[in-house]
ROMARGU-280588 format. One record per residue (C-alpha): residue number from 1; x, y, z. Coordinates in Angstrom, 3 decimals. Layout:
<pts>
+-----+----------+----------+----------+
| num |       xx |       yy |       zz |
+-----+----------+----------+----------+
| NUM |        X |        Y |        Z |
...
+-----+----------+----------+----------+
</pts>
This chain:
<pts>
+-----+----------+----------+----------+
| num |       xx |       yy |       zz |
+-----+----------+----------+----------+
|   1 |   13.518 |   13.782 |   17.361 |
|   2 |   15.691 |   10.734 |   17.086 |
|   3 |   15.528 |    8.470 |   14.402 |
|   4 |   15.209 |    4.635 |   16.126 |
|   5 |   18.369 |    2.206 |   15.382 |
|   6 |   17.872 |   -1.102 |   13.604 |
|   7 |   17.777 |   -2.704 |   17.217 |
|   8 |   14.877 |   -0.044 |   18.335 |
|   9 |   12.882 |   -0.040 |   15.106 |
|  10 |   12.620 |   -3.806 |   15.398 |
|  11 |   12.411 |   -4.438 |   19.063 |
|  12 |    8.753 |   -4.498 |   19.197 |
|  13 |    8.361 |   -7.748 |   16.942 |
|  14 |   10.319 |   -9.763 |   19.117 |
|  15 |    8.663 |   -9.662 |   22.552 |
|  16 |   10.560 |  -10.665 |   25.989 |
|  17 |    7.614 |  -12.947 |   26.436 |
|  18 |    3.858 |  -13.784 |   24.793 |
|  19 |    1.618 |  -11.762 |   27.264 |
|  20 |    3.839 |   -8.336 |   25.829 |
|  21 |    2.842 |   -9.114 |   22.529 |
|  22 |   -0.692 |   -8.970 |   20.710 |
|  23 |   -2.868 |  -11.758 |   20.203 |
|  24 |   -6.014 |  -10.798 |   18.609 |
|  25 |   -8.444 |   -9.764 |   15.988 |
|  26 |   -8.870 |   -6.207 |   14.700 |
|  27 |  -12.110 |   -5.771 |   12.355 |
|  28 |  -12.145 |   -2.743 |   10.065 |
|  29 |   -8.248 |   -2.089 |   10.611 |
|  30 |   -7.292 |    0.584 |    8.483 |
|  31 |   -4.214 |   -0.186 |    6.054 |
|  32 |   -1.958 |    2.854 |    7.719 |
|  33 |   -3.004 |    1.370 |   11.470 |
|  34 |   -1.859 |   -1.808 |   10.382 |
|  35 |    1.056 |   -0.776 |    8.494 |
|  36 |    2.579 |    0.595 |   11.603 |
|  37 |    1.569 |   -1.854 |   13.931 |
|  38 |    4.362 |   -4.212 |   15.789 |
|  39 |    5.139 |   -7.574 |   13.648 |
|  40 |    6.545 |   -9.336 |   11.002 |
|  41 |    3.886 |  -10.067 |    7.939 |
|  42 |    4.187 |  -12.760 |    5.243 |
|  43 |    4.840 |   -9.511 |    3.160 |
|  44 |    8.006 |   -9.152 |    5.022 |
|  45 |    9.757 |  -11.742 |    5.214 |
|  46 |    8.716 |  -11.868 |    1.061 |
|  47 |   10.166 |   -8.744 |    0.751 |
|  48 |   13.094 |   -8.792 |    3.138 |
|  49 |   14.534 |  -11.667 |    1.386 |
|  50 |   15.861 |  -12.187 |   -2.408 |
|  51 |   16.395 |  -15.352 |   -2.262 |
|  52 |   13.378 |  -15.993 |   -0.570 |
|  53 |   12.334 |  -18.894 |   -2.842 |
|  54 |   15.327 |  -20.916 |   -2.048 |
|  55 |   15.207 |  -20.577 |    2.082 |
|  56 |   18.133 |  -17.505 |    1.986 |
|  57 |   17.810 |  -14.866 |    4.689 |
|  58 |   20.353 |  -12.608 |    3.577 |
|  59 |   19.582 |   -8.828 |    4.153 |
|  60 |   16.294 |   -9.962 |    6.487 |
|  61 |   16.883 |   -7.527 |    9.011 |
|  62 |   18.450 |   -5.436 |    6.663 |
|  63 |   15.285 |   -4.633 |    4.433 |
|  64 |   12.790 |   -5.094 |    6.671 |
|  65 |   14.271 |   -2.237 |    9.190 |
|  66 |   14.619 |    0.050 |    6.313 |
|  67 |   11.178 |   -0.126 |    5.561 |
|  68 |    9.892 |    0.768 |    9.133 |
|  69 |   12.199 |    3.059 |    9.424 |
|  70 |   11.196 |    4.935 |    5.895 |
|  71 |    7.396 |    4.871 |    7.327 |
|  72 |    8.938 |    5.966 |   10.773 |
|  73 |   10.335 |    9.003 |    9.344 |
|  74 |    7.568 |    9.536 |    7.066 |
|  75 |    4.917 |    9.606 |    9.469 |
|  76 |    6.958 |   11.951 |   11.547 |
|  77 |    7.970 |   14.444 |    8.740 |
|  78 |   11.364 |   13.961 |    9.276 |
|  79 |   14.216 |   13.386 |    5.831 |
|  80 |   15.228 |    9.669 |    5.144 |
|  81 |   18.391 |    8.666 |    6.048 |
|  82 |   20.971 |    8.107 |    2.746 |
|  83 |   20.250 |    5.068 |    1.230 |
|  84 |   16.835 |    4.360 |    2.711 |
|  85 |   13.944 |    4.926 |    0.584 |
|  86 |   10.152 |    5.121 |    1.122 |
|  87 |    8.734 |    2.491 |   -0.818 |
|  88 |    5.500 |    4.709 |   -2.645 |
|  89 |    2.323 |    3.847 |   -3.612 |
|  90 |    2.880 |    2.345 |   -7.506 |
|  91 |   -0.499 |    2.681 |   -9.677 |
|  92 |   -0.293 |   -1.209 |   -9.609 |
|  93 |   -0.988 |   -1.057 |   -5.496 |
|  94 |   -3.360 |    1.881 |   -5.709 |
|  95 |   -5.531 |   -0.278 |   -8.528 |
|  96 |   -5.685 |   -3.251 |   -6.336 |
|  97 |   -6.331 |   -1.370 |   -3.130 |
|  98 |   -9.017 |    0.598 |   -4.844 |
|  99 |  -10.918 |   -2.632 |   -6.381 |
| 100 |  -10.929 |   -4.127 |   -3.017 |
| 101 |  -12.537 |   -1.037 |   -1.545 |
| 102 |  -15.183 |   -0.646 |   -4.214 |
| 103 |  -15.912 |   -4.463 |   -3.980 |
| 104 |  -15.932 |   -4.736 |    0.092 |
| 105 |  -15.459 |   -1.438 |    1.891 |
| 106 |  -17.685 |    0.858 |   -0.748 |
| 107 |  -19.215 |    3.025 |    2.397 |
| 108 |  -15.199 |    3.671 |    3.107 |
| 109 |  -14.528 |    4.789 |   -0.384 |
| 110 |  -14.046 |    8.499 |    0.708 |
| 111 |  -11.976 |    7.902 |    3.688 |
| 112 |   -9.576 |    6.283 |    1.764 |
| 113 |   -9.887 |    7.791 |   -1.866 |
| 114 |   -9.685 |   10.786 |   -3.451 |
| 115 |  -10.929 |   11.248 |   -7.342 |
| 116 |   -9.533 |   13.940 |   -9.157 |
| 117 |  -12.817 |   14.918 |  -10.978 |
| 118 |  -13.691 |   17.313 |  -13.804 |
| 119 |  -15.750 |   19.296 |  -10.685 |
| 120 |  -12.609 |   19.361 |   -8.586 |
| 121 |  -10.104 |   19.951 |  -11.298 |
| 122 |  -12.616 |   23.069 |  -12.234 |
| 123 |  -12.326 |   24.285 |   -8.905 |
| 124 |   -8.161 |   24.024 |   -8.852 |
| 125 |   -8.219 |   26.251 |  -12.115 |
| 126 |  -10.953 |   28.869 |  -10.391 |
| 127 |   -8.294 |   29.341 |   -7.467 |
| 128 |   -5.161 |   29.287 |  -10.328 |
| 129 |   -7.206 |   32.320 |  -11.808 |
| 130 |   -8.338 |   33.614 |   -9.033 |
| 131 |   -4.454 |   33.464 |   -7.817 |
| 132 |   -2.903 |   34.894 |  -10.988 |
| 133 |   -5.468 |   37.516 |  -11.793 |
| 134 |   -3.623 |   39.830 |   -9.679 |
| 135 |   -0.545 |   39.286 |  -12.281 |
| 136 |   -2.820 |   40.739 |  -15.476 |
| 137 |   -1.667 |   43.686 |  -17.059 |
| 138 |   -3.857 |   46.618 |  -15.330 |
| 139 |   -2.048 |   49.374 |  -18.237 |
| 140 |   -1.876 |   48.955 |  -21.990 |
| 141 |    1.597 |   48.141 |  -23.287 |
| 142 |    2.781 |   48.498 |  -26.535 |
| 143 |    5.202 |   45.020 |  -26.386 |
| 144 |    1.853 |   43.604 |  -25.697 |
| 145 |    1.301 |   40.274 |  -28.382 |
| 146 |   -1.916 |   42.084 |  -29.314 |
| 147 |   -0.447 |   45.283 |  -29.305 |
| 148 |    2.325 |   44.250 |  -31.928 |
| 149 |   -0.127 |   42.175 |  -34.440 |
| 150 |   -1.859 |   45.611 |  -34.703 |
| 151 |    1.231 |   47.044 |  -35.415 |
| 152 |    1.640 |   44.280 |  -38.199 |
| 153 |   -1.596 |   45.116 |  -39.568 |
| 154 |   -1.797 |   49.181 |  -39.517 |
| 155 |    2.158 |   49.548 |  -39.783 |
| 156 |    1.900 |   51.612 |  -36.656 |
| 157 |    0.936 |   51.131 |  -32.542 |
| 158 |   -2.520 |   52.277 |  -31.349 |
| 159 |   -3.077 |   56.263 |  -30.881 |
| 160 |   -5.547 |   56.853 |  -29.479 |
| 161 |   -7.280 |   55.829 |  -25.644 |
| 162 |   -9.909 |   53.842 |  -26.752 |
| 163 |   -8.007 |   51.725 |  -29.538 |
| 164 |   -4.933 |   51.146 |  -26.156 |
| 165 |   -8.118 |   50.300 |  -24.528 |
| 166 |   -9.560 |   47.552 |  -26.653 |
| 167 |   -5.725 |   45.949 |  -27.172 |
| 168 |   -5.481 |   45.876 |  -23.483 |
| 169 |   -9.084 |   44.203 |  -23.138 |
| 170 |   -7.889 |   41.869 |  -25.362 |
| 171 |   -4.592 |   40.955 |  -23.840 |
| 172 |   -6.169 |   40.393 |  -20.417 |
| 173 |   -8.694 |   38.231 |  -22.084 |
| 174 |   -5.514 |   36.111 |  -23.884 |
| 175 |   -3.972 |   35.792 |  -20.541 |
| 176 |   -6.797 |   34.705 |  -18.419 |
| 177 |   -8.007 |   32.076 |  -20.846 |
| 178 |   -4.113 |   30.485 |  -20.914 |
| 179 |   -4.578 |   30.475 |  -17.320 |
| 180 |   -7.627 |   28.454 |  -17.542 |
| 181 |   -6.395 |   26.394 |  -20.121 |
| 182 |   -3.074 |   25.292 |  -18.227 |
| 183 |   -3.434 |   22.538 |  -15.407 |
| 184 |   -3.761 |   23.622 |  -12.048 |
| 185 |   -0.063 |   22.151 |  -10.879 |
| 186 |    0.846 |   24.668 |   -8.135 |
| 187 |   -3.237 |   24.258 |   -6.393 |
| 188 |   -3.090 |   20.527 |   -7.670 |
| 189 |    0.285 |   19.932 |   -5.603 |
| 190 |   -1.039 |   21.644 |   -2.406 |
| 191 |   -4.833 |   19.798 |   -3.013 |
| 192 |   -2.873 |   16.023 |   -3.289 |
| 193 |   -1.197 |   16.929 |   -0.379 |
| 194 |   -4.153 |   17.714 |    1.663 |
| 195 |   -5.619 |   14.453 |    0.296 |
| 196 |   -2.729 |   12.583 |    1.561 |
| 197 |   -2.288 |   13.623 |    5.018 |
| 198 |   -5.936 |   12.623 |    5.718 |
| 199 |   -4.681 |    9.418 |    4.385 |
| 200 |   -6.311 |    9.186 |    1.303 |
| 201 |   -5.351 |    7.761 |   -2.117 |
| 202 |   -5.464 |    9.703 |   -5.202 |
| 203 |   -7.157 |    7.826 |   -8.025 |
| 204 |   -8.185 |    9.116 |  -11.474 |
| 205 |  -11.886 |    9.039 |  -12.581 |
| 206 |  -10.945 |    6.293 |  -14.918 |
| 207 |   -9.586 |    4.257 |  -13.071 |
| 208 |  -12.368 |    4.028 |  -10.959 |
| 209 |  -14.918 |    4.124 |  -13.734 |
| 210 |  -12.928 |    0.653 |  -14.660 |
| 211 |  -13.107 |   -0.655 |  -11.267 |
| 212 |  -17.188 |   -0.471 |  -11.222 |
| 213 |  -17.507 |   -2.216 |  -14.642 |
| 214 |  -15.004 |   -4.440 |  -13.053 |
| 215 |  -17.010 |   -5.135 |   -9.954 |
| 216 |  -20.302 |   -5.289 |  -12.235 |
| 217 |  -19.998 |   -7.883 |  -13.808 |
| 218 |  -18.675 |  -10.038 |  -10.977 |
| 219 |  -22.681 |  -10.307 |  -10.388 |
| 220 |  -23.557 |  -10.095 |  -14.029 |
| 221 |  -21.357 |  -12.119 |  -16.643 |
| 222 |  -22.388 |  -15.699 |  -16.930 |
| 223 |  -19.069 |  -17.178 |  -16.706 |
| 224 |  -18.766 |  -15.894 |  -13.028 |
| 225 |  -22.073 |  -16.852 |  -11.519 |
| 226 |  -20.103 |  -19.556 |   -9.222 |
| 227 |  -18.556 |  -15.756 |   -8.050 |
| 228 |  -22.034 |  -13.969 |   -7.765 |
| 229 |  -23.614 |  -17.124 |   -5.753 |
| 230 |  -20.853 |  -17.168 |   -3.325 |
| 231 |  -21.179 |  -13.477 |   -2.684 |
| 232 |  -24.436 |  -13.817 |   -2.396 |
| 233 |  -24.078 |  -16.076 |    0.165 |
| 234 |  -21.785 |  -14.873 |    1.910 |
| 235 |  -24.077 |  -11.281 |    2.772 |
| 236 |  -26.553 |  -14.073 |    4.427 |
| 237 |  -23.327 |  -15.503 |    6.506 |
| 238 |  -21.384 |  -13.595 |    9.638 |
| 239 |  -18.312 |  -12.783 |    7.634 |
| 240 |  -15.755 |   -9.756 |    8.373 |
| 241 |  -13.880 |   -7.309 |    6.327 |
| 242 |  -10.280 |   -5.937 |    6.682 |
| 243 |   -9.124 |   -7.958 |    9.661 |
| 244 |   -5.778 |   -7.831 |   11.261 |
| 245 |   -4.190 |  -11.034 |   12.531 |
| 246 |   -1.863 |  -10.802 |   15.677 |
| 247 |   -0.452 |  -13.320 |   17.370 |
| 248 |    3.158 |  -13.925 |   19.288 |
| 249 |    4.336 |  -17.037 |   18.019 |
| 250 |    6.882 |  -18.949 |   20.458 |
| 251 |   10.066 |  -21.298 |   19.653 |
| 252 |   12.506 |  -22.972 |   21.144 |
| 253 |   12.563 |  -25.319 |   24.732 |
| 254 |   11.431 |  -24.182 |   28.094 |
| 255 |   13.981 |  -21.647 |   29.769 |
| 256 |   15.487 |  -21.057 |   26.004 |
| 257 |   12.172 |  -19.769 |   24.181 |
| 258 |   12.134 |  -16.919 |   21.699 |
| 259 |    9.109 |  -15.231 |   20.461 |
| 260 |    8.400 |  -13.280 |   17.498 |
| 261 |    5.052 |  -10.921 |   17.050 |
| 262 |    3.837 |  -11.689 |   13.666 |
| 263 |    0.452 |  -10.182 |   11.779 |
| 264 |   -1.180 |  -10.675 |    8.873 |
| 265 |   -4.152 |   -8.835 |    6.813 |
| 266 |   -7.272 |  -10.549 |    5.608 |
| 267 |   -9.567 |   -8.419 |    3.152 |
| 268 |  -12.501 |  -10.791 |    3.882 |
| 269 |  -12.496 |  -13.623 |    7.025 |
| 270 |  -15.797 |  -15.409 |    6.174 |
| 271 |  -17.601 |  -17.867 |    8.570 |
| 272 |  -15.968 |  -21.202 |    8.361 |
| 273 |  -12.979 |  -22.915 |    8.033 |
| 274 |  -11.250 |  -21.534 |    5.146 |
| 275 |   -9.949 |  -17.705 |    4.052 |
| 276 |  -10.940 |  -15.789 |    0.599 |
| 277 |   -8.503 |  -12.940 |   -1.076 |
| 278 |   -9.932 |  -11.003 |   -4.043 |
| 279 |   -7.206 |  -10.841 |   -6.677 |
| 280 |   -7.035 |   -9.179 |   -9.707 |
| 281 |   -5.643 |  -10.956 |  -12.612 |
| 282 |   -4.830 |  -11.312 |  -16.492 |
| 283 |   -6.200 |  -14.370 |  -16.712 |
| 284 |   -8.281 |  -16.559 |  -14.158 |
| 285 |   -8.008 |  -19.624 |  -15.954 |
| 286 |   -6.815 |  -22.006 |  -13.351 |
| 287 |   -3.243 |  -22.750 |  -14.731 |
| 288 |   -2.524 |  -18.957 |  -15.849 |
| 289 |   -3.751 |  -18.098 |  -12.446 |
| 290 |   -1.507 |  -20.832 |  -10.921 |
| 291 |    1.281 |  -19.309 |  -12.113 |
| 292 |    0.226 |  -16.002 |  -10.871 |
| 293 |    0.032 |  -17.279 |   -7.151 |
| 294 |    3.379 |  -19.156 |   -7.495 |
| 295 |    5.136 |  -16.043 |   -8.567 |
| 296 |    3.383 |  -13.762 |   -6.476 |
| 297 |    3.942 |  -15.622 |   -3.443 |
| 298 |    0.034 |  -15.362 |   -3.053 |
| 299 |    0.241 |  -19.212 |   -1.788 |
| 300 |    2.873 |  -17.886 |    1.071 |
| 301 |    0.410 |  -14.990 |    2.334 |
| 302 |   -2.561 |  -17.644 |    2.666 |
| 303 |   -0.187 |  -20.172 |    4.645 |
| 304 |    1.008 |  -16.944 |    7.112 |
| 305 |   -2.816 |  -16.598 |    7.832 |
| 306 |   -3.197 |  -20.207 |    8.094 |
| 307 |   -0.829 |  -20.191 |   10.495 |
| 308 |   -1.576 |  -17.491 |   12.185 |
| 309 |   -5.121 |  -18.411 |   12.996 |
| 310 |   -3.394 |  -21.441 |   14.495 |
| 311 |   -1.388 |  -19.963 |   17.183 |
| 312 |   -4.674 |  -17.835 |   17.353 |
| 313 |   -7.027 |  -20.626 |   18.594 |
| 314 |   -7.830 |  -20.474 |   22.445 |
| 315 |   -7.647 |  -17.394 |   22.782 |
| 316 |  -10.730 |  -16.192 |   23.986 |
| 317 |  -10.975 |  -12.570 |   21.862 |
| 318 |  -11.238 |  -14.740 |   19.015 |
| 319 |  -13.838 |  -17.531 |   19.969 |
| 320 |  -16.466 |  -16.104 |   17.363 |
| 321 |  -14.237 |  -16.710 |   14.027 |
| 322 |  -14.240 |  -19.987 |   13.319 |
| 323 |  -10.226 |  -20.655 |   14.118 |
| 324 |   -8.293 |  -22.150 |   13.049 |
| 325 |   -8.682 |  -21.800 |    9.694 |
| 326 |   -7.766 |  -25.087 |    7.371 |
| 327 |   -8.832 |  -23.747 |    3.757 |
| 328 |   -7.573 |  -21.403 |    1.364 |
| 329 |   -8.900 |  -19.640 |   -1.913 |
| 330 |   -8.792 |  -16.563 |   -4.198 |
| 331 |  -11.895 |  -14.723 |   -5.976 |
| 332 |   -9.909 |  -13.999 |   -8.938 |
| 333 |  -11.098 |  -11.644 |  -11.731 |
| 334 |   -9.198 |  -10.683 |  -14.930 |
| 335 |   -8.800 |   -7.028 |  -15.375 |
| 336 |   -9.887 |   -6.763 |  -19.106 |
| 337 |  -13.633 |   -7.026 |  -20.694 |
| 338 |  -15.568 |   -9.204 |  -19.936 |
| 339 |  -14.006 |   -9.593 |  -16.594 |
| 340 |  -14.384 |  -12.722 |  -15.644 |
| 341 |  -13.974 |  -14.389 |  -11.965 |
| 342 |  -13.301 |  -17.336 |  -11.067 |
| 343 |  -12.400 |  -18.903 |   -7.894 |
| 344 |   -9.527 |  -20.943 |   -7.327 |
| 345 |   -9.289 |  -23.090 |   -4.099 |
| 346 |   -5.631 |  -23.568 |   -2.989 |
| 347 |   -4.838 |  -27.330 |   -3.269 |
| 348 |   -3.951 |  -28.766 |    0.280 |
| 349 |   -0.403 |  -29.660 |   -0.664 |
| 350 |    0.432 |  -26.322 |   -1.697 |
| 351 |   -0.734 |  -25.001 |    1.522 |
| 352 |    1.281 |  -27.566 |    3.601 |
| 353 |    4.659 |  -26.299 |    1.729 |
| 354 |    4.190 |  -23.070 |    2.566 |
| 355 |    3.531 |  -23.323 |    5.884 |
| 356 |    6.554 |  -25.341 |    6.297 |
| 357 |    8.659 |  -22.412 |    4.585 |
| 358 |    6.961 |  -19.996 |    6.958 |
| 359 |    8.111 |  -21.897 |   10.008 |
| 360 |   10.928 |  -21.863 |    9.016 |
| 361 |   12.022 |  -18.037 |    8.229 |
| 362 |   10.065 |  -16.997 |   11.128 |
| 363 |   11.915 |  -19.162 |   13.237 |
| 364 |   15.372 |  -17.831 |   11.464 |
| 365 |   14.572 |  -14.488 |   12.020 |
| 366 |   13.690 |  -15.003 |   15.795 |
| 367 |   17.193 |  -17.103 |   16.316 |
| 368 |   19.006 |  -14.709 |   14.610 |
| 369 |   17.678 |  -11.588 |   16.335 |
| 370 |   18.056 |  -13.503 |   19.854 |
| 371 |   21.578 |  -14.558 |   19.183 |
| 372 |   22.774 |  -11.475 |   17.787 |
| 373 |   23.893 |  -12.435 |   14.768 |
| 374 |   24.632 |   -8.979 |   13.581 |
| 375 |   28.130 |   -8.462 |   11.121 |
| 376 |   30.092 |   -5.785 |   12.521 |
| 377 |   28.873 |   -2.752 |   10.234 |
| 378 |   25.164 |   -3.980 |   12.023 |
| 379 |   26.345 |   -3.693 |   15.409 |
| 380 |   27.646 |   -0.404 |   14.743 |
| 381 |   24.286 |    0.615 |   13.488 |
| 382 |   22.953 |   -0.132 |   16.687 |
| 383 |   24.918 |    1.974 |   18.520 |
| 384 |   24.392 |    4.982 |   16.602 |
| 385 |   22.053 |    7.645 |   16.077 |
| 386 |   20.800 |    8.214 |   12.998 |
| 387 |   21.018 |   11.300 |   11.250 |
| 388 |   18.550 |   12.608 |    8.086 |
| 389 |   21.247 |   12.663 |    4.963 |
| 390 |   24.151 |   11.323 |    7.065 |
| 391 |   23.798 |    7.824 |    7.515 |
| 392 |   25.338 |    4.734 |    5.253 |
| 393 |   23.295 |    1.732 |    5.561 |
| 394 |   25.182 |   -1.500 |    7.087 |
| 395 |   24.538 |   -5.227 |    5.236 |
| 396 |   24.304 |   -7.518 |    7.598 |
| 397 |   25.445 |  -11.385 |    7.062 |
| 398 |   22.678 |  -13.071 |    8.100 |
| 399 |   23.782 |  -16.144 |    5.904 |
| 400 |   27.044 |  -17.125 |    7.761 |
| 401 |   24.738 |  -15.994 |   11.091 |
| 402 |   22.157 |  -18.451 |   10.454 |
| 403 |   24.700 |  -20.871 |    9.506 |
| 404 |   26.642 |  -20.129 |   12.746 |
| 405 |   23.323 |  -20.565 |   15.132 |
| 406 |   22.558 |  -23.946 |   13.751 |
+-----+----------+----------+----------+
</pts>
């Protein structure tokens, strides 16, 4: 199986024309459907650029190929190419995954979690035993550890059959408890990958332990009733959870328009006009939480939605969610005791800026993948195939290209 060029990886986000795109709404969209699904996210272009926060596009196309590709590969067992790397799961992404499933999806917890509990672990260490019992001694030996401390303490090695007996009773009972006192790895390695082919993240019991008390007191702490109330209301309203966004967004003058397929992923799309993210936090004070969102780029995710839901409105598969949406907030709850949550409405201005930014490096992107403005190690990229462990990765100039289009 071939491994698809830079040109073919990225092909489907940039659609000849609007009706080959998607436009539409998909409720209950699993993360890994999504993941692989044609567009470019907010998350993208976030991560595609470094110098994101000052309008650069440098290394777009570069980062943002390499990623498909990585999940390309990955999802078709097949080695990386040199130099591209699969970006994995960090604990950071599995905690905030995990809290939105327990606070939203809890009926899909076990389709997309796996808990290594004390049950399961006791189970890996039955099949370690059962797996190594064949390896205990079945004869006495005399270079036995049990065998040599009575050697120690009678200045001579067991005679006679029932004293070899008893020392090799013992040393099988030494050996089988260090077997069930050593972890599991080998069944623990083959168990995680099981888990992980079916999709599923591993999380310890802890973790998830501090995700209940977590969503627990969302309901329960006084300083995060305006939290509790607004959940509350929001089981009486028509609301949806884990929604993807499509929609083919279209630039430039008749005869000369480009189109790019771009998607976004809402974790709740209440009734209404406006869109609510959970978020995890330190602090959800509103300037230590303002700070958080600025960094973060959270502000940039809400305008893609925004925006989205924009280009959205018309269509007729998506007449019964309130589009387009105007507002923007975060249920943010700090991650230490007490746990509060608070939640912080995105002021209009902010959401204005970073819809403007959007715009803009979606409409780079398009330009620059309709015009070709590819350096020369890119366009050599696109003529090859690649290889697992053979292939150098190309940086493309996307600055001077950009620069050159306008």
């Amino acid at each position: 199986m071939k491994i698809p060029t830079y040109r073919e990886i990225l092909s489907d986000c940039f659609p000849v024309n609007p009706d080959a795109g998607i436009n539409g709404v998909r409720i209950n969209q699993p993360m890994r459907e999504y993941r692989v699904a044609p567009g470019i996210s907010g998350s993208d272009i976030k991560n595609g650029s470094q110098e994101f926060t000052s309008f650069g596009n440098r290394g777009h196309f570069t980062r943002i190929a390499n990623d498909r590709i990585a999940r390309w590969c990955t999802n078709n067992n097949i080695d990386l190419p040199v130099g591209i790397d699969y970006r994995e799961e960090t604990e950071a992404l599995i905690f905030g995954s995990l809290y939105h499933c327990v606070l939203l999806t809890p009926d899909e917890f076990n389709n997309e979690f796996a808990v290594l509990t004390p049950e399961i672990l006791s189970e890996l260490t039955e099949r370690r035993l059962r797996r190594k019992e064949g390896g205990l001694p079945e004869k006495y030996s005399g270079n036995s550890k049990e065998a040599q401390d009575y050697k120690k303490k009678h200045g001579n090695l067991p005679k006679t059959d029932e004293e070899k007996e008893e020392i090799l009773a013992a040393t099988r009972k030494r050996m089988k408890e260090e077997i069930e006192n050593t972890f599991p790895q080998t069944e623990y390695d083959k168990w995680k990958e099981e888990q992980t082919s079916a999709g599923r993240l591993i999380v310890k019991p802890a973790m998830l332990e501090h995700v209940r008390r977590m969503v627990d007191a969302m309901h329960d702490h006084p300083e995060s009733s305006e939290v509790g109330t607004y959940l509350r209301e929001m089981k009486l309203q028509k609301k949806h959870k884990e929604v993807g966004l499509f929609a083919v967004a279209s630039f430039g003058s008749s005869g000369k328009e480009f189109h790019v397929q771009t998607k976004g992923r809402l974790d709740i799309l209440p009734a209404g006009d406006a869109i609510l993210d959970p978020k995890t936090c330190l602090s959800a004070h509103p300037l230590a939480f303002g700070k958080q969102v600025e960094m973060n780029g959270y502000d940039f995710s809400m305008a893609s939605y925004i925006r989205i839901s924009q280009w959205l409105e018309g269509h007729p598969e998506v007449a019964a969610y309130d589009f387009p949406k105007k507002r923007a907030g975060f249920l943010a709850q700090e991650k230490v005791a007490p746990f509060i949550a608070r939640i912080f409405w995105l002021p209009d201005d902010w959401i204005q800026a970073e819809t403007v930014k959007y715009n803009t490096e979606i409409q780079k992107l398009a330009s620059l993948y309709k015009r070709g403005k590819w350096s020369a190690d890119m366009m050599e990229a696109q003529e090859q195939t690649l290889e697992p462990s053979s292939y150098k990765v190309g940086e493309i100039d996307l600055y001077s290209g950009f620069h050159a289009a306008m």
